[in-house]
C-alpha positions as CSV (number, residue, x, y, z in Angstrom):
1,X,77.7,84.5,113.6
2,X,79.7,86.9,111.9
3,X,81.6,86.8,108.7
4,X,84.2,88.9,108.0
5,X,86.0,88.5,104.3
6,X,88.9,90.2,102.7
7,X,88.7,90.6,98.4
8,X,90.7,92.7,96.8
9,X,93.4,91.8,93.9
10,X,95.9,89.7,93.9
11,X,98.9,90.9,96.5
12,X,96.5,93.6,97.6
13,X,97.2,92.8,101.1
14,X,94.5,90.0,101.9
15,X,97.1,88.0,103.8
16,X,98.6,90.8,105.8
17,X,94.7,91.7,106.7
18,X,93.9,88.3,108.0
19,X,97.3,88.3,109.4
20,X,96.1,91.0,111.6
21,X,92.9,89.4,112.2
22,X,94.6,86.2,113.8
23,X,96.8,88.5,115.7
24,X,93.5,90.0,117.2
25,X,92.6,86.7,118.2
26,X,89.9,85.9,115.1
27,X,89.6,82.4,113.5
28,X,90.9,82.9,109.5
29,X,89.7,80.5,106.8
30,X,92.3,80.6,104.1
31,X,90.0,80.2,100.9
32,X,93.4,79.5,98.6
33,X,94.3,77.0,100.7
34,X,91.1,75.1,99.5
35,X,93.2,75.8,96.0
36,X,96.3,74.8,97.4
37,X,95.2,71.5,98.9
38,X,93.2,70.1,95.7
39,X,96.6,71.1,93.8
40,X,98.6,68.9,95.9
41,X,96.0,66.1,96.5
42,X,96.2,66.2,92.2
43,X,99.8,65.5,92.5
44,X,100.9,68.9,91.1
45,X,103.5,71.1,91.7
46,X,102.2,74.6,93.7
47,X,102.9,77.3,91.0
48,X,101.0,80.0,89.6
49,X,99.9,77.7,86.2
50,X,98.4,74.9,88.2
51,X,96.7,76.8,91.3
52,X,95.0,78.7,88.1
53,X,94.2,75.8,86.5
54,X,92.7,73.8,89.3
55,X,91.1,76.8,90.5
56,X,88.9,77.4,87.3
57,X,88.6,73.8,86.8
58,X,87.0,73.7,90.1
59,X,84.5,76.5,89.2
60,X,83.8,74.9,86.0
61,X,82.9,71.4,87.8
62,X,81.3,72.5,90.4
63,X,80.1,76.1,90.0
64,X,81.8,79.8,90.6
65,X,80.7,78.9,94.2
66,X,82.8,75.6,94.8
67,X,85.2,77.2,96.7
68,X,83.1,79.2,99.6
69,X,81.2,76.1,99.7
70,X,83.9,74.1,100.8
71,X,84.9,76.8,103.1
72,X,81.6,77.0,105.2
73,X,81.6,74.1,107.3
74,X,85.6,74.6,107.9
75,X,83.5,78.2,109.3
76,X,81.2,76.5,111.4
77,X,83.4,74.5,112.5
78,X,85.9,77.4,114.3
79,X,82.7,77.4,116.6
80,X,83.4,81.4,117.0
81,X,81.1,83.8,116.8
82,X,83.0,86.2,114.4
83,X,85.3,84.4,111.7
84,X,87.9,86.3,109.4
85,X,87.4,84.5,105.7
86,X,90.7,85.7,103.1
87,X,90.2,85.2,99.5
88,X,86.9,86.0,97.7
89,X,87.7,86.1,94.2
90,X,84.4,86.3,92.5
91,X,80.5,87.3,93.0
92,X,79.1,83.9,93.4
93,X,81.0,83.4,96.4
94,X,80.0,86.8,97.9
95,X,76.2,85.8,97.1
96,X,76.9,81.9,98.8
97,X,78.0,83.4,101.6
98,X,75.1,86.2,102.4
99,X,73.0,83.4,101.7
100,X,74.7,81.2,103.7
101,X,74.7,84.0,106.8
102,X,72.7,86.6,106.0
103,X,73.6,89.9,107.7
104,X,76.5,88.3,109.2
105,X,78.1,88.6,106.5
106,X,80.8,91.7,105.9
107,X,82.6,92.4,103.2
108,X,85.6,94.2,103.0
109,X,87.9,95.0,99.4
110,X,91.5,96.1,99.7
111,X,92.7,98.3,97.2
112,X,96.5,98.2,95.7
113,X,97.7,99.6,92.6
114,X,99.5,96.9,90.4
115,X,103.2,98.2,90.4
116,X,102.7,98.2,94.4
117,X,101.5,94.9,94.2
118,X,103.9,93.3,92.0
119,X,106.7,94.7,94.2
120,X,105.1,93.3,97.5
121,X,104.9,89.9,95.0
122,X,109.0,90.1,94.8
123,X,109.2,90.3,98.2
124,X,106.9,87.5,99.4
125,X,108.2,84.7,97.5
126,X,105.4,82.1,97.6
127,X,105.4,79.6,95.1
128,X,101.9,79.9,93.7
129,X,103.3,83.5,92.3
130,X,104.1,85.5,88.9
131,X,107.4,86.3,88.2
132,X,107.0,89.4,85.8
133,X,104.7,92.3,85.9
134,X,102.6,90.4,83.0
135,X,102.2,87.4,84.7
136,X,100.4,89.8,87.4
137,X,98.4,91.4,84.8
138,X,97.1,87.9,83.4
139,X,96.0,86.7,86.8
140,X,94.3,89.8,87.4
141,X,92.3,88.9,84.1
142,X,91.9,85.3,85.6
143,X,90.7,86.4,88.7
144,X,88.7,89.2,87.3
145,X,87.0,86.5,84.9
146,X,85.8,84.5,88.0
147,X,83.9,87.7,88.9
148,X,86.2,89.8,90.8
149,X,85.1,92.8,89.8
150,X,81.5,92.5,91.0
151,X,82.5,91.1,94.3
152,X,84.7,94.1,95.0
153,X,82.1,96.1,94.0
154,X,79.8,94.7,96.3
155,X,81.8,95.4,99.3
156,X,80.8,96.9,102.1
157,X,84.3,98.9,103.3
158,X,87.1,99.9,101.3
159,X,90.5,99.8,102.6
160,X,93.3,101.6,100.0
161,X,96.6,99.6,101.2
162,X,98.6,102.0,98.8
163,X,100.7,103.7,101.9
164,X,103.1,102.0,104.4
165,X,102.6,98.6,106.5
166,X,101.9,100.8,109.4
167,X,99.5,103.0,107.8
168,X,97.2,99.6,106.9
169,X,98.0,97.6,110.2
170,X,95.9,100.6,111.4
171,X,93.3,100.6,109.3
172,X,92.7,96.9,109.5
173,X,93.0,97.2,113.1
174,X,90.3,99.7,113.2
175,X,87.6,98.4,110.8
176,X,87.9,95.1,112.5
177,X,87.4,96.7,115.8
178,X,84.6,98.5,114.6
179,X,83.1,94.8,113.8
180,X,83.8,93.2,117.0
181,X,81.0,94.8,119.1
182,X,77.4,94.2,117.8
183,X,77.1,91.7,115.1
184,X,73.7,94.1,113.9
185,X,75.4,97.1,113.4
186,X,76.6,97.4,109.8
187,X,78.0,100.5,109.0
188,X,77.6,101.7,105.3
189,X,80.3,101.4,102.9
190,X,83.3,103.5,103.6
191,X,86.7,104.0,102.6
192,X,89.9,104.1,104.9
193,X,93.0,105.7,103.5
C-alpha cells in the first residue's frame, strides 16, 4: 500500500491537490474532516476558533498523533492500493504514518506565500476560515506549533503552488503520475515549480 500525503500551510493548495488526486481516480482521506466531525459531534459551531480549539485539544488528550491515528483505518479501509491523505499538520503524524506503512509512505509539502494564500482564503469561503491577514498569520503559528515545520521539512517532494491553477494542476498531475507505477521507487526529494 501506498500513502500519498499533502502538508503544506494553510490554503497552500492541499485541497486543490487532493482535488486532483480524486479526479485521477485515488481514494482521499480528508484529515480536517476528523476536526470537523469532533467539532460538530461537540455541538459547536465550524469556525476557525473552535476547529483550533478542538484540534489542539485533541492533541493534548490524546497525543500530536490523534488525528493520523484516527485516519488509518478510514485508509485501510478504501481497500486501494495507493490512497491520497490531505492535511498533515505536524511531525508526529508524518512519523505515525511511516510507522504505520513504512516505505509506502510519500510525502509531499506545497509551498504558498501568505499574501497568495490569504487571497485564495477570500475566495474559498469555508467556514472554518480567517477573515483578516492576521488571523492567517496566527493559524500559521497554531499549526506551526503542532509541528508543521518539521513535517514540511521532512518531505519528500516540493511543489511551489505560487503560479496559476494550471501551472499546479500540472505539477500535481505529474508527481502523482510519477507515484502511480511502482510502489518501490521513491524518487529523492525534488522541487516542481
Amino acid at each position: 500500500m501506498k500513502i500519498i500525503a499533502f502538508v503544506g500551510m494553510p490554503a497552500s493548495g492541499k485541497s486543490e491537490a487532493s482535488r486532483i488526486a480524486a479526479e485521477m481516480g485515488i481514494p482521499v482521506i480528508i484529515m480536517g474532516d476528523v476536526i470537523r466531525k469532533e467539532v460538530l459531534k461537540r455541538g459547536l459551531e465550524p469556525n476557525d476558533s473552535n476547529t483550533g480549539m478542538v484540534a489542539t485539544d485533541l492533541r493534548k488528550c490524546e497525543g500530536m498523533d490523534a488525528v493520523a491515528r484516527r485516519c488509518i483505518s478510514q485508509i485501510r479501509e478504501t481497500g486501494s492500493e495507493l490512497v491520497v491523505v490531505d492535511g498533515v499538520r505536524g511531525i508526529a503524524e508524518v512519523e505515525c504514518f511511516r510507522k504505520e506503512f513504512g516505505k509506502g509512505f510519500i510525502l509531499i509539502s506545497i509551498y504558498a506565500p501568505i499574501e497568495v494564500r490569504f487571497s485564495r482564503v477570500q475566495k474559498r469561503g469555508r467556514s472554518d476560515d480567517m477573515n483578516s491577514i492576521e488571523g492567517l498569520r496566527q493559524r500559521d503559528e497554531r499549526e506551526l506549533s503542532w509541528g508543521m515545520g518539521e513535517a514540511i521539512n521532512a518531505s519528500n517532494v516540493e511543489i511551489e503552488n505560487n503560479f496559476t491553477l494550471e501551472t499546479f494542476i500540472k505539477d500535481v498531475t505529474e508527481v502523482l503520475r510519477n507515484y502511480l507505477g511502482s510502489c518501490s521507487a521513491m524518487p529523492k526529494k525534488s522541487q516542481f515549480n
